[in-house]
GUKOLTI-42918 format. One record per residue (C-alpha): residue number from 1; residue in three letters; z, x, y. Coordinates in Angstrom, 2 decimals. Layout:
N
<kedo num="NUM" residuo="ALA" z="Z" x="X" y="Y"/>
...
# end
This chain:
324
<kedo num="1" residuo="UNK" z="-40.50" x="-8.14" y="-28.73"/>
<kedo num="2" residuo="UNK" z="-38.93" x="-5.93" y="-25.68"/>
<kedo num="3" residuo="UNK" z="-40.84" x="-7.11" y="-23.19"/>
<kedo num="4" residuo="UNK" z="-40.05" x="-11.09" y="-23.48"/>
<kedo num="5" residuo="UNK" z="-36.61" x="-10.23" y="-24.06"/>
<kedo num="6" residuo="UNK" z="-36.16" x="-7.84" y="-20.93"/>
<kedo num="7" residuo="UNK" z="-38.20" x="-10.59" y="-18.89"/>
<kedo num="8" residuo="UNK" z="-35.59" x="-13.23" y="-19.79"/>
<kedo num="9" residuo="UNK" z="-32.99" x="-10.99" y="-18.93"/>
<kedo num="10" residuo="UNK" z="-34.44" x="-10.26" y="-15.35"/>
<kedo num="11" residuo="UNK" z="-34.81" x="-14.06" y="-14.71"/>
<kedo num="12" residuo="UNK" z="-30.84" x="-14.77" y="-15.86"/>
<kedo num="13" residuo="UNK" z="-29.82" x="-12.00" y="-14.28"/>
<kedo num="14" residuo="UNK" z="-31.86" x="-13.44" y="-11.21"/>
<kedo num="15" residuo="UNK" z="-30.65" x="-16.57" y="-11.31"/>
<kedo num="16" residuo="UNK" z="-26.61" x="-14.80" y="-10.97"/>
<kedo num="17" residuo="UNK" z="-24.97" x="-15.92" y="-7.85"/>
<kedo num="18" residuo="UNK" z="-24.36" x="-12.49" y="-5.11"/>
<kedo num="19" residuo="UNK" z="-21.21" x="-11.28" y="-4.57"/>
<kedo num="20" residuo="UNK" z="-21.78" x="-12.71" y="-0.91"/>
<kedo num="21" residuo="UNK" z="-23.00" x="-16.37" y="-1.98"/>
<kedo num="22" residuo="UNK" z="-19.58" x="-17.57" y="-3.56"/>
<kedo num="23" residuo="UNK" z="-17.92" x="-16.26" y="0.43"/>
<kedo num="24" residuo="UNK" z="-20.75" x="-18.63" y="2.24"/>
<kedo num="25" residuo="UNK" z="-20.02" x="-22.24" y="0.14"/>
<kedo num="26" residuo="UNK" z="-16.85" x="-21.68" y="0.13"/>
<kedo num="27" residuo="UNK" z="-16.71" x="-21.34" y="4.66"/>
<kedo num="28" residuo="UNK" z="-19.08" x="-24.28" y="4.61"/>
<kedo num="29" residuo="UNK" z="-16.56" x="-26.43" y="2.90"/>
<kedo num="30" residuo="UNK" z="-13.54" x="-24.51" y="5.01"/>
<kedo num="31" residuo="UNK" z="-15.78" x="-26.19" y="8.54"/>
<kedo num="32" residuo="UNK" z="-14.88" x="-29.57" y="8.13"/>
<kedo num="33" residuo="UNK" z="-10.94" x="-28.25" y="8.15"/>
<kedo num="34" residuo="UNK" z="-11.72" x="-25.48" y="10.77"/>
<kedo num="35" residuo="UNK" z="-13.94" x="-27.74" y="13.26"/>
<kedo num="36" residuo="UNK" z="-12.91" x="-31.30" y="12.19"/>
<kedo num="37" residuo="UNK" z="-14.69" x="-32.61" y="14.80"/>
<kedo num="38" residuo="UNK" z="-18.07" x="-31.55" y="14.07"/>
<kedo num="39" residuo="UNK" z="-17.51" x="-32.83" y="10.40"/>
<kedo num="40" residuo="UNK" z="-20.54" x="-35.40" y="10.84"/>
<kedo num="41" residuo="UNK" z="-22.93" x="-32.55" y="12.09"/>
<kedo num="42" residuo="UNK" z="-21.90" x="-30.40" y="9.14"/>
<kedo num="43" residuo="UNK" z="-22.80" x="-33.69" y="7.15"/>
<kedo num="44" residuo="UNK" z="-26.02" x="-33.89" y="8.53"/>
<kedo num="45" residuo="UNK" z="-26.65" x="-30.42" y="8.47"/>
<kedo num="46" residuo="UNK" z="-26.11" x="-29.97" y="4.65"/>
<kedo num="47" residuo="UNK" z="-28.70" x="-33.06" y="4.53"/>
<kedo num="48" residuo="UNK" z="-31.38" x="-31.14" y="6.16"/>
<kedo num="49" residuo="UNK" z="-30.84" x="-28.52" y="4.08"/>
<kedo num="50" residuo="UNK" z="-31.02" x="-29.80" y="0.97"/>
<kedo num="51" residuo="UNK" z="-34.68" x="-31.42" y="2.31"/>
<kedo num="52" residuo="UNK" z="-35.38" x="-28.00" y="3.27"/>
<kedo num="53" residuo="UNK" z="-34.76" x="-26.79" y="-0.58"/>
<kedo num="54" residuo="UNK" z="-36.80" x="-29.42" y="-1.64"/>
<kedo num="55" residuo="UNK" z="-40.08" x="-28.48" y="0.31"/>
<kedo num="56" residuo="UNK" z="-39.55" x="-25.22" y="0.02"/>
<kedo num="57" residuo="UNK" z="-39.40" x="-25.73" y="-4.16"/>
<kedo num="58" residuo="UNK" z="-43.15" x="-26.76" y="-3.57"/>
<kedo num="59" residuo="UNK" z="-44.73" x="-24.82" y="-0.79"/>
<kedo num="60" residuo="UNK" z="-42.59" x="-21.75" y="-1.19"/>
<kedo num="61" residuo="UNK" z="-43.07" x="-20.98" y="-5.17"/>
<kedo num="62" residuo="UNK" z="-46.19" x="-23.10" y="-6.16"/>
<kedo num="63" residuo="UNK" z="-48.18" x="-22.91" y="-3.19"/>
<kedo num="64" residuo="UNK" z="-48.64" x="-26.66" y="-2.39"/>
<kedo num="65" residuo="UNK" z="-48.69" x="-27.85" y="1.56"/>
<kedo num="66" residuo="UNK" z="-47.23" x="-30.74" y="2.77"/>
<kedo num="67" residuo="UNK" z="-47.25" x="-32.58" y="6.06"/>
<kedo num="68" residuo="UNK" z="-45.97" x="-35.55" y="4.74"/>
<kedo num="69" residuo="UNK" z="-42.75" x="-34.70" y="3.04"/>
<kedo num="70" residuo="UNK" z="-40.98" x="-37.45" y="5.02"/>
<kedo num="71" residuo="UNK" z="-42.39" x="-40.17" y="2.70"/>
<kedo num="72" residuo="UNK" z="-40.01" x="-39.55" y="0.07"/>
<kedo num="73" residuo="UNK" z="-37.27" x="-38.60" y="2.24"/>
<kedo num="74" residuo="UNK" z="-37.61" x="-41.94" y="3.84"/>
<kedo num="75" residuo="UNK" z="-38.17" x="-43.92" y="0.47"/>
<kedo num="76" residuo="UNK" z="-34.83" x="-42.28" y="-0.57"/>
<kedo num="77" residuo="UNK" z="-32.84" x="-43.40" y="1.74"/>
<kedo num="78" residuo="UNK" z="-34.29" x="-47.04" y="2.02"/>
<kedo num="79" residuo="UNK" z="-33.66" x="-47.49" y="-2.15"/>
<kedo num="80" residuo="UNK" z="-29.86" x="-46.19" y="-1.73"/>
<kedo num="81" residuo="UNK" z="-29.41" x="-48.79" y="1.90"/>
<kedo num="82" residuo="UNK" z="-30.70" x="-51.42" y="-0.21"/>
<kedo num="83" residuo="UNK" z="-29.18" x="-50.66" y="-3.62"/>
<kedo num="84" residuo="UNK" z="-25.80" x="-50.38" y="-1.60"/>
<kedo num="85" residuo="UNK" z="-26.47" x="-53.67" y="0.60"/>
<kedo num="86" residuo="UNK" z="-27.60" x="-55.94" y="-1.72"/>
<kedo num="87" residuo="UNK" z="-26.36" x="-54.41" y="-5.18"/>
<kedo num="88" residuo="UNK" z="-23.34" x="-52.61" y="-5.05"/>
<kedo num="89" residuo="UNK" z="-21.82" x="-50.17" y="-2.93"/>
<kedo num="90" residuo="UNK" z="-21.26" x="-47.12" y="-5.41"/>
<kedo num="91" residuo="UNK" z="-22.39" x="-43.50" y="-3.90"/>
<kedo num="92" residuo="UNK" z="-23.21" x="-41.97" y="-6.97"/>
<kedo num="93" residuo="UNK" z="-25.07" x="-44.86" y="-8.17"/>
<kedo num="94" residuo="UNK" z="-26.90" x="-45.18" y="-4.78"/>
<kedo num="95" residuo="UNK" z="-27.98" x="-41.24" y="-4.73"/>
<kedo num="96" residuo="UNK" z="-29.46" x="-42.50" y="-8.73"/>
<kedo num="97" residuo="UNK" z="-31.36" x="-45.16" y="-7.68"/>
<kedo num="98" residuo="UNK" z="-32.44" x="-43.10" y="-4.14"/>
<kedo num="99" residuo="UNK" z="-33.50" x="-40.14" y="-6.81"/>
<kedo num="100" residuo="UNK" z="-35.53" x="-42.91" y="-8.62"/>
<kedo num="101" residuo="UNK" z="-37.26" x="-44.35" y="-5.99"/>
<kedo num="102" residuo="UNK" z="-38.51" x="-40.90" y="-4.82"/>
<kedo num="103" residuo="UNK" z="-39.30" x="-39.48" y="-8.07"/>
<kedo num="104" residuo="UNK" z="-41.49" x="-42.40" y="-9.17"/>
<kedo num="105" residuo="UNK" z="-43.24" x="-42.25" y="-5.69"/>
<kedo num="106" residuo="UNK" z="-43.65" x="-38.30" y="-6.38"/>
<kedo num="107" residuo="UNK" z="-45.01" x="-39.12" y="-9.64"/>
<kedo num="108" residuo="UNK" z="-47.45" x="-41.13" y="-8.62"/>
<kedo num="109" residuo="UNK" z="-48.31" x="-38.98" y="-5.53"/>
<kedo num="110" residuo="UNK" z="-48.73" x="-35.57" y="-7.59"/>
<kedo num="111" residuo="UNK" z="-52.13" x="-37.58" y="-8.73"/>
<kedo num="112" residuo="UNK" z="-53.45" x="-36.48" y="-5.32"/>
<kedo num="113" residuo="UNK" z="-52.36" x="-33.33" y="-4.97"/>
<kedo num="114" residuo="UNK" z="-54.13" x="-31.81" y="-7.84"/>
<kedo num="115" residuo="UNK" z="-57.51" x="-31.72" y="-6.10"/>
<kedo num="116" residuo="UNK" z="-58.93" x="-30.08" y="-2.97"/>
<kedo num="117" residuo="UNK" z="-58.36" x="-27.80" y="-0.85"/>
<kedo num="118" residuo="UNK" z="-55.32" x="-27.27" y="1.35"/>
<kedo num="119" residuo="UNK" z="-56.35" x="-29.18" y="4.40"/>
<kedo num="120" residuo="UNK" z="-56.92" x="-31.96" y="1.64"/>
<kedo num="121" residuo="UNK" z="-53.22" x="-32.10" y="0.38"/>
<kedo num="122" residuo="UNK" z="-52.05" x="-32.07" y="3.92"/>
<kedo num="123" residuo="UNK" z="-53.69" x="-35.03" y="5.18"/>
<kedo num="124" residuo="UNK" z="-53.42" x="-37.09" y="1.98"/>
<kedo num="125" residuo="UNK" z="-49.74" x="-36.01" y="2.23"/>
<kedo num="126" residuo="UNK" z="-49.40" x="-37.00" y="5.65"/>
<kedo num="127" residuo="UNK" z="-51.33" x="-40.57" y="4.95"/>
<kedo num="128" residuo="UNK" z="-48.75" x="-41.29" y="1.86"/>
<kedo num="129" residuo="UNK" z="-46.07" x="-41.33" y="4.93"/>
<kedo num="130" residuo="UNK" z="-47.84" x="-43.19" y="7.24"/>
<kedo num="131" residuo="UNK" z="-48.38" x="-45.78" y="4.79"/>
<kedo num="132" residuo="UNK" z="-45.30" x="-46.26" y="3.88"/>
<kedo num="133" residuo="UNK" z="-43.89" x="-46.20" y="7.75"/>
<kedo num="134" residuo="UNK" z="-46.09" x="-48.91" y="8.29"/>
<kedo num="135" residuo="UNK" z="-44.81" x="-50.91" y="4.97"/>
<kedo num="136" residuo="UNK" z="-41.38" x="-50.34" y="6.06"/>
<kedo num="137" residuo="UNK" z="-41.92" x="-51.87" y="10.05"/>
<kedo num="138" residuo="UNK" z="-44.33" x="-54.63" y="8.06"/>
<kedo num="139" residuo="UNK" z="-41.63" x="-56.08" y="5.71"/>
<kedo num="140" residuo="UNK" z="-39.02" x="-56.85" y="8.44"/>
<kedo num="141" residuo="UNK" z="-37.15" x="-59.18" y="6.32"/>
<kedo num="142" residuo="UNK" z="-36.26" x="-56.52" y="3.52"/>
<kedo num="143" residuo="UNK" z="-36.05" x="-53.00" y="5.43"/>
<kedo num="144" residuo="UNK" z="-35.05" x="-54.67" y="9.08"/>
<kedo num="145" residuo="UNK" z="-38.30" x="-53.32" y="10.75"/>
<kedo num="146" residuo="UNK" z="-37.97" x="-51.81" y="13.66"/>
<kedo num="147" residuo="UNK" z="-34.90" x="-52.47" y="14.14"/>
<kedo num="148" residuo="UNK" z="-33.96" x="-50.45" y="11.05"/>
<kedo num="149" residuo="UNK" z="-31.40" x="-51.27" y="8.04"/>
<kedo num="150" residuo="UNK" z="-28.66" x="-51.86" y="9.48"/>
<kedo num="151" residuo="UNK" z="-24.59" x="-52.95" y="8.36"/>
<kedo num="152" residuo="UNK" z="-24.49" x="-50.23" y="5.35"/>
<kedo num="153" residuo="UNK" z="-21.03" x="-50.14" y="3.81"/>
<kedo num="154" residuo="UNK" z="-20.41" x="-47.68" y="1.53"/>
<kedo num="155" residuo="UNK" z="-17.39" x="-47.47" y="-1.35"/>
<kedo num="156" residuo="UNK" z="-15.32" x="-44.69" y="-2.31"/>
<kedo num="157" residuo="UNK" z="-17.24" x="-41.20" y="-3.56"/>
<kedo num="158" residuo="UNK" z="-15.33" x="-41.42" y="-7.03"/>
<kedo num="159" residuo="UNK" z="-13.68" x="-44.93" y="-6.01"/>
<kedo num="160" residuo="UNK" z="-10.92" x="-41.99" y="-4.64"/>
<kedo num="161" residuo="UNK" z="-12.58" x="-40.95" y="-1.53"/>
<kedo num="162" residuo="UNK" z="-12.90" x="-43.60" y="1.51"/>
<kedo num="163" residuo="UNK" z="-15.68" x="-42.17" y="4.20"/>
<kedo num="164" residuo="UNK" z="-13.79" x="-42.59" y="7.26"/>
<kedo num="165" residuo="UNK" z="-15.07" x="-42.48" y="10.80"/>
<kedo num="166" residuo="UNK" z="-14.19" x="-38.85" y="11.52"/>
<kedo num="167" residuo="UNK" z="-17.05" x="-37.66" y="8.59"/>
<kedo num="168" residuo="UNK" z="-15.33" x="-35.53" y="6.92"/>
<kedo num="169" residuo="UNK" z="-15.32" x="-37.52" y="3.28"/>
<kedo num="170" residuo="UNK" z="-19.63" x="-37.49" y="4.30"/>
<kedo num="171" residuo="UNK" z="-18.92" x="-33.53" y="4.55"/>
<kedo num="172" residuo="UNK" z="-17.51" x="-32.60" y="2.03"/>
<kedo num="173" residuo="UNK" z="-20.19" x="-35.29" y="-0.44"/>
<kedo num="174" residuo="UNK" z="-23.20" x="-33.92" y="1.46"/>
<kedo num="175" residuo="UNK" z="-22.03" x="-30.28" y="0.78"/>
<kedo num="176" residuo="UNK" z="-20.96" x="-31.04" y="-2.77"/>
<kedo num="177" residuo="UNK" z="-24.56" x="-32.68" y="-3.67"/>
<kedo num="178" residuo="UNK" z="-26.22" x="-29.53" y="-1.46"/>
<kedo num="179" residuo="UNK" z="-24.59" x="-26.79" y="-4.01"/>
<kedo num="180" residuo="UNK" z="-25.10" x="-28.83" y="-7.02"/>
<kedo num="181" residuo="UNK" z="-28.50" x="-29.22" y="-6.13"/>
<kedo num="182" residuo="UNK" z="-29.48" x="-25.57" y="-5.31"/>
<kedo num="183" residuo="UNK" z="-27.54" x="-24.06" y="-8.45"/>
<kedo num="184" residuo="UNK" z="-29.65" x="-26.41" y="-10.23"/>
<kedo num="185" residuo="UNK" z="-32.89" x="-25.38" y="-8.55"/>
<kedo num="186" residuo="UNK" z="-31.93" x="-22.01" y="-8.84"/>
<kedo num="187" residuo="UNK" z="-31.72" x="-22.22" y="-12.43"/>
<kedo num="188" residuo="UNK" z="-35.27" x="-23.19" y="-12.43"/>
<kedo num="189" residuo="UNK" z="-37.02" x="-20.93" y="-10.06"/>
<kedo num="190" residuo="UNK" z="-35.63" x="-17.96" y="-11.86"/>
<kedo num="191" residuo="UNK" z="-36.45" x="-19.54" y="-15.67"/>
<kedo num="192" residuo="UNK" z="-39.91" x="-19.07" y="-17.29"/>
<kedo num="193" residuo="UNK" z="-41.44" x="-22.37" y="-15.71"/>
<kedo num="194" residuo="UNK" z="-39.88" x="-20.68" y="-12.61"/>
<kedo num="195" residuo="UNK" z="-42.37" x="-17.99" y="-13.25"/>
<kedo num="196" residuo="UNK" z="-44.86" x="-20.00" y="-13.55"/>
<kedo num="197" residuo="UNK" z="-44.99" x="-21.56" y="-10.85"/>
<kedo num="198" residuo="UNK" z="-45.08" x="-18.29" y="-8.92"/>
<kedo num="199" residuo="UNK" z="-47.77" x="-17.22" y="-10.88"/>
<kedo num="200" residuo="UNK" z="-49.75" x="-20.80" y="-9.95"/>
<kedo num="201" residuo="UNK" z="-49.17" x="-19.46" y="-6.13"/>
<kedo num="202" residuo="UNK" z="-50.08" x="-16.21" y="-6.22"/>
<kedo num="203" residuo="UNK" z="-53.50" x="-17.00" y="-8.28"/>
<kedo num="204" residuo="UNK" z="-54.14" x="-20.55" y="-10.17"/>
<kedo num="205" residuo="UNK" z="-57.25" x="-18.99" y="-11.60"/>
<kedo num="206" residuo="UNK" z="-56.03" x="-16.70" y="-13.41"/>
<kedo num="207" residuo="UNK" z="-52.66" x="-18.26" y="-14.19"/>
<kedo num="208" residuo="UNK" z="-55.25" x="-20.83" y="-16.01"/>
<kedo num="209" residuo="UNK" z="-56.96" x="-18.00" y="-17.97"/>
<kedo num="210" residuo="UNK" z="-53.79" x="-17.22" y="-19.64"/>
<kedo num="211" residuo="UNK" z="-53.13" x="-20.60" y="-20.57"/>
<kedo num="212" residuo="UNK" z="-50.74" x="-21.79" y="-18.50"/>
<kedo num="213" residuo="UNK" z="-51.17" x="-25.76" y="-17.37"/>
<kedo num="214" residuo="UNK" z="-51.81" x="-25.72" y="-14.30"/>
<kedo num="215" residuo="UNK" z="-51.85" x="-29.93" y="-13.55"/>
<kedo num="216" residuo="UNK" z="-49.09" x="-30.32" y="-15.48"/>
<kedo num="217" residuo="UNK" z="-46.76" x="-27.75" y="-13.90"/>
<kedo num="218" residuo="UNK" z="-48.01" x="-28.92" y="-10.59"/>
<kedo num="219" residuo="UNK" z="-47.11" x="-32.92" y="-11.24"/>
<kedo num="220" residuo="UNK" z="-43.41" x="-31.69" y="-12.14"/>
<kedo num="221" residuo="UNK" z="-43.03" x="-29.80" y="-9.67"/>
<kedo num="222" residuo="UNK" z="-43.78" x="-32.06" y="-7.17"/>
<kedo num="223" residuo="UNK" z="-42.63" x="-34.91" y="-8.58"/>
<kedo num="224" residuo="UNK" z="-38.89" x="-32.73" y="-8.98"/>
<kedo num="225" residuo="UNK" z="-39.48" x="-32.36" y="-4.93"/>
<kedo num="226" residuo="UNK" z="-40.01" x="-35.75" y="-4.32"/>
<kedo num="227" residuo="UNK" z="-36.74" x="-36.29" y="-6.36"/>
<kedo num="228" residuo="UNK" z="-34.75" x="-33.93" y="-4.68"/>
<kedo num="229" residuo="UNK" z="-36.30" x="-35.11" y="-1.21"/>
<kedo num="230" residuo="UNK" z="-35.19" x="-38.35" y="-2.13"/>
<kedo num="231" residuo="UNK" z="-31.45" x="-37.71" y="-2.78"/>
<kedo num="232" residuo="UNK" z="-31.24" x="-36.25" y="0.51"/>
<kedo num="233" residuo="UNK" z="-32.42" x="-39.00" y="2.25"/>
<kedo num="234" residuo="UNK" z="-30.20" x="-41.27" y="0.20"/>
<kedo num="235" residuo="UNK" z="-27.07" x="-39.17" y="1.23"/>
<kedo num="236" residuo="UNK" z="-28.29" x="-39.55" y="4.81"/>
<kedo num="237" residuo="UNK" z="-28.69" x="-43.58" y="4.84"/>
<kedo num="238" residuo="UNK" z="-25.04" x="-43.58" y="2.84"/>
<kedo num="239" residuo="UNK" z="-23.12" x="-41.05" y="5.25"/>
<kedo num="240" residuo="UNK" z="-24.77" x="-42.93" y="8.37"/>
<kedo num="241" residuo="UNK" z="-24.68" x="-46.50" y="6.88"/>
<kedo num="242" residuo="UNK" z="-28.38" x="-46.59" y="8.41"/>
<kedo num="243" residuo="UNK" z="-31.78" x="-46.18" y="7.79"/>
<kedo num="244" residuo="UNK" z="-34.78" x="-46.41" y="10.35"/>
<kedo num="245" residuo="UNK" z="-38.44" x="-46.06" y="10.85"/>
<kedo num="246" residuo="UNK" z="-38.04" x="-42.73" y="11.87"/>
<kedo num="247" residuo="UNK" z="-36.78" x="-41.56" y="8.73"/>
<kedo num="248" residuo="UNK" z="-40.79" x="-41.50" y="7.66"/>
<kedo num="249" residuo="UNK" z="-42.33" x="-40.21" y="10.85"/>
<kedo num="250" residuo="UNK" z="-44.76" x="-37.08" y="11.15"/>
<kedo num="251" residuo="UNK" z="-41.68" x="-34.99" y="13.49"/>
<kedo num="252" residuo="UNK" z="-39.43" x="-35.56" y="10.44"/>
<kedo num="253" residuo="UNK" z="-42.12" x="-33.12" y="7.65"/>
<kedo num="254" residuo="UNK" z="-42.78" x="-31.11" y="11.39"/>
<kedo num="255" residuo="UNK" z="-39.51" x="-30.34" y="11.68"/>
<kedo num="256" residuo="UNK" z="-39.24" x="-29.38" y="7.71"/>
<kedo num="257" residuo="UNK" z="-41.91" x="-26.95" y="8.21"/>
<kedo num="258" residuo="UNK" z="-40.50" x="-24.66" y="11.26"/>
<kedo num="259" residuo="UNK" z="-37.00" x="-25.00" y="9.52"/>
<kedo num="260" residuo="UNK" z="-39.18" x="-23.03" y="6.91"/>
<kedo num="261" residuo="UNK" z="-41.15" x="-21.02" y="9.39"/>
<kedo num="262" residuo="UNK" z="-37.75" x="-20.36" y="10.38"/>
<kedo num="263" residuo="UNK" z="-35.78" x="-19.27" y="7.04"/>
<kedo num="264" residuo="UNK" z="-38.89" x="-17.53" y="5.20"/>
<kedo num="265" residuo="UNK" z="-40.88" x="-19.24" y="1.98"/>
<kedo num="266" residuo="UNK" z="-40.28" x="-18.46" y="-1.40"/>
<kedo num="267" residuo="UNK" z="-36.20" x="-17.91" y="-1.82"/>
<kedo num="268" residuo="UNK" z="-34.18" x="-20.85" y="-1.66"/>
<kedo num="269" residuo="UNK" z="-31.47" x="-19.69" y="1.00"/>
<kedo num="270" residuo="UNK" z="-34.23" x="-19.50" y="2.85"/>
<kedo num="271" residuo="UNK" z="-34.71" x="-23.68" y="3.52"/>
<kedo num="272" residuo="UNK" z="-30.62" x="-23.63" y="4.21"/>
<kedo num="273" residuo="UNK" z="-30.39" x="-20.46" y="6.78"/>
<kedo num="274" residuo="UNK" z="-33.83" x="-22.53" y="8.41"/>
<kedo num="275" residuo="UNK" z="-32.06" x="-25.76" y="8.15"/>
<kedo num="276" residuo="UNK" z="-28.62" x="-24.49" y="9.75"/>
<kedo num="277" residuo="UNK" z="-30.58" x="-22.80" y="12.36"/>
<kedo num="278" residuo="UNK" z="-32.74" x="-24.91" y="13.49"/>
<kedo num="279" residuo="UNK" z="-29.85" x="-28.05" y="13.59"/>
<kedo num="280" residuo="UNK" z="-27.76" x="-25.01" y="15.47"/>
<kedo num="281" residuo="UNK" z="-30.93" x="-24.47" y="18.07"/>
<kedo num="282" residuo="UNK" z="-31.17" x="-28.07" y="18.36"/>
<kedo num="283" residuo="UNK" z="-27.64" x="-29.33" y="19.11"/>
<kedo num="284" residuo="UNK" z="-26.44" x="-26.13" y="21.82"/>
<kedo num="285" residuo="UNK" z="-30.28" x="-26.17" y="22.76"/>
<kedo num="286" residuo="UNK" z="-30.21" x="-30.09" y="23.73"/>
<kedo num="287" residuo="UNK" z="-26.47" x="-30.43" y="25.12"/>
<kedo num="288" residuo="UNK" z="-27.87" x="-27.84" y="27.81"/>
<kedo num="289" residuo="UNK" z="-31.34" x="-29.08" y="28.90"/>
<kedo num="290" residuo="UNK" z="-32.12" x="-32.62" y="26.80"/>
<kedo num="291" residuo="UNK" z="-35.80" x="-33.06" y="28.68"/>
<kedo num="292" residuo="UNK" z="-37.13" x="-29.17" y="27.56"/>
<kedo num="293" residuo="UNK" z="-35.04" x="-28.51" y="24.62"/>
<kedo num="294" residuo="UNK" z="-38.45" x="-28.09" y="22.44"/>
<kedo num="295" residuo="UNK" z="-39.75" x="-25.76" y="24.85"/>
<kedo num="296" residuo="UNK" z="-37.22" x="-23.19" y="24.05"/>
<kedo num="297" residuo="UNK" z="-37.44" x="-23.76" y="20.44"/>
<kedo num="298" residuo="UNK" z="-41.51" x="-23.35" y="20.27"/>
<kedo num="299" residuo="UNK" z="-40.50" x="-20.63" y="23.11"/>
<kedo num="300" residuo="UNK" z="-38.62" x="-19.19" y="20.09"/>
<kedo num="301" residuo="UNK" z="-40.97" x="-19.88" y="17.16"/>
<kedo num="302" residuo="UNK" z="-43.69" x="-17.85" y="18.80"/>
<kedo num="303" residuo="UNK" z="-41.95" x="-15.00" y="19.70"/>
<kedo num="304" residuo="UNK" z="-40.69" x="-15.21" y="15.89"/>
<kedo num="305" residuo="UNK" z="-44.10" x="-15.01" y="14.63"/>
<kedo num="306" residuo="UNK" z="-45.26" x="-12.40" y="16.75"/>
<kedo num="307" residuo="UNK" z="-42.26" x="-9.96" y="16.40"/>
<kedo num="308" residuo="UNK" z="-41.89" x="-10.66" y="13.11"/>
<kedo num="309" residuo="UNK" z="-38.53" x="-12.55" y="11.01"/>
<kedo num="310" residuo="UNK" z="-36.79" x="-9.49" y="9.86"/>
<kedo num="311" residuo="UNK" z="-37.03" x="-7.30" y="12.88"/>
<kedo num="312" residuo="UNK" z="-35.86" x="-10.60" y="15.02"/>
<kedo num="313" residuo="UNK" z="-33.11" x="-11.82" y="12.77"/>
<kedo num="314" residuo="UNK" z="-32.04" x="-8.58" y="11.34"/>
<kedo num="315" residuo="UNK" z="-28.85" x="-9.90" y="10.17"/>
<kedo num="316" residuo="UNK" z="-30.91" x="-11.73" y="7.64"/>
<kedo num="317" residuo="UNK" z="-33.27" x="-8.91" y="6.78"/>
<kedo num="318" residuo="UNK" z="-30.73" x="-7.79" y="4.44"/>
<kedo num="319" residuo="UNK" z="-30.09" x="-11.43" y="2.69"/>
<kedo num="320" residuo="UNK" z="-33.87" x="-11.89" y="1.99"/>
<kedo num="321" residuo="UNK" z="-34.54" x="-8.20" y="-0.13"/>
<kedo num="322" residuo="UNK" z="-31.67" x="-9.50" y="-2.22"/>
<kedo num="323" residuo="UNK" z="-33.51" x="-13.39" y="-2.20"/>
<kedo num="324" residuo="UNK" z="-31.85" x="-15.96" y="-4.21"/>
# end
């Protein structure tokens, strides 16, 4: 009887913020007051990351590749544009409905994902988005086409909180929904279906030979990505008032991936240190050279993977022995 009890007490004790976490929220939701004028970027930054947690929930503790991550992303943000244009403009009720959308679609997609190899999933993965980009430009008279979804008007978060045009109501929602999310998903990594999904990635075989469900724990999984995916997509359509083509396109899962690449697999600060940097690279990267601003970030990339992450970005060596 020791052993399961002194497992369960590693995986709560696991799932315990750092003494260092509660100092990081609480300067991400000191930005929008220290820098108000970067309060949209901080919005959209909080976005990514929470579709970097998302991905990460898959490909960094179960294993499972995806190139086409975008799909539900994309779906998530359509169903809350929609549900706020032609429904009613609640937030809250929008992110529901966005979380829906996505979440059925992940259902649905973790059919495909349970067979094959790797290079399988990733091209089934990326097909589900292309599909659905085409749908989307195809049905002109419901998503706007093109031309995108356009004249979004959002209520109060709360019916208290107005989103006015300097972002910083967007902020301080995005970030809200970004820590709720990841205490939630940190609950779960560290609890016994936690575990086994890490013990899916490291060997399915033999994870099957001591009974665990493989299929089934793969389905949730995904399907809880797709979810997650989709209420960060929703908060982006609702903070922007817009949602676009581009919201389903291949650069959109690319971009996901080196965030990743960027952050480290397998420990969810990982997708949010990946996110921030990579928005970071992007925006001082861009405002100084707009025509080669990918150079210098594949420049980077490369030299990341050769050096190696922890002896280039020793400042988060240290943050990723103590992983969340």
């Amino acid at each position: 009887m020791s052993t399961p009890v002194s497992a369960l007490a590693a995986l709560r004790s696991a799932s315990r913020m750092r003494w260092w976490e509660p100092a990081l929220w609480l300067l991400a939701f000191a930005l929008p007051l220290l820098i108000p004028g970067q309060a949209l970027f901080i919005s959209e930054m909080a976005i990514t990351a929470l579709f970097a947690l998302s991905l990460d929930l898959i490909l960094g503790y179960t294993g499972i590749v995806s190139l086409g991550h975008a799909a539900f992303f994309g779906i998530g943000a359509y169903a809350a544009a929609l549900f706020a244009k032609l429904v009613m403009p609640d937030p809250l009720l929008g992110l529901v409905v966005a979380a829906s959308a996505a979440t059925v679609l992940g259902a649905f997609c973790s059919l495909t994902i349970m067979r094959g190899t790797d290079l399988t999933r990733l091209m089934v993965t990326l097909g589900v988005a292309l599909i659905l980009y085409e749908l989307a430009n195809k049905l002109d008279w419901l998503t706007g086409g093109a031309d995108g979804l356009q004249g979004v008007s959002m209520g109060p978060v709360l019916g208290r909180f107005e989103f006015d045009l300097t972002g910083r109501t967007a902020a301080y929602y995005a970030l809200a929904v970004c820590l709720l999310l990841f205490v939630l998903l940190r609950r779960l990594v560290h609890s016994p279906f936690g575990a086994t999904l890490k013990a899916i990635r490291d060997n399915r075989l033999r994870a099957m030979a001591i009974g665990i469900d493989v299929p089934k724990r793969l389905a949730v999984v995904y399907t809880l990505a797709a979810g997650v995916a989709g209420i960060a997509g929703g908060l982006l359509a609702q903070t922007t008032g817009f949602a676009s083509l581009d919201l389903f396109a291949f650069d959109r899962s690319a971009d996901l991936m080196l965030m990743l690449v960027i952050g480290g697999t397998g420990w969810l600060w990982g997708g949010i240190t990946g996110a921030v940097a990579f928005k970071l690279m992007h925006n001082i990267i861009s405002s100084i050279t707009p025509q080669y601003w990918t150079f210098w970030i594949g420049l980077f990339l490369v030299v990341l993977v050769l050096v190696g992450r922890d002896k280039l970005l020793k400042p988060w060596a240290w943050f990723r022995r103590s992983k969340a």
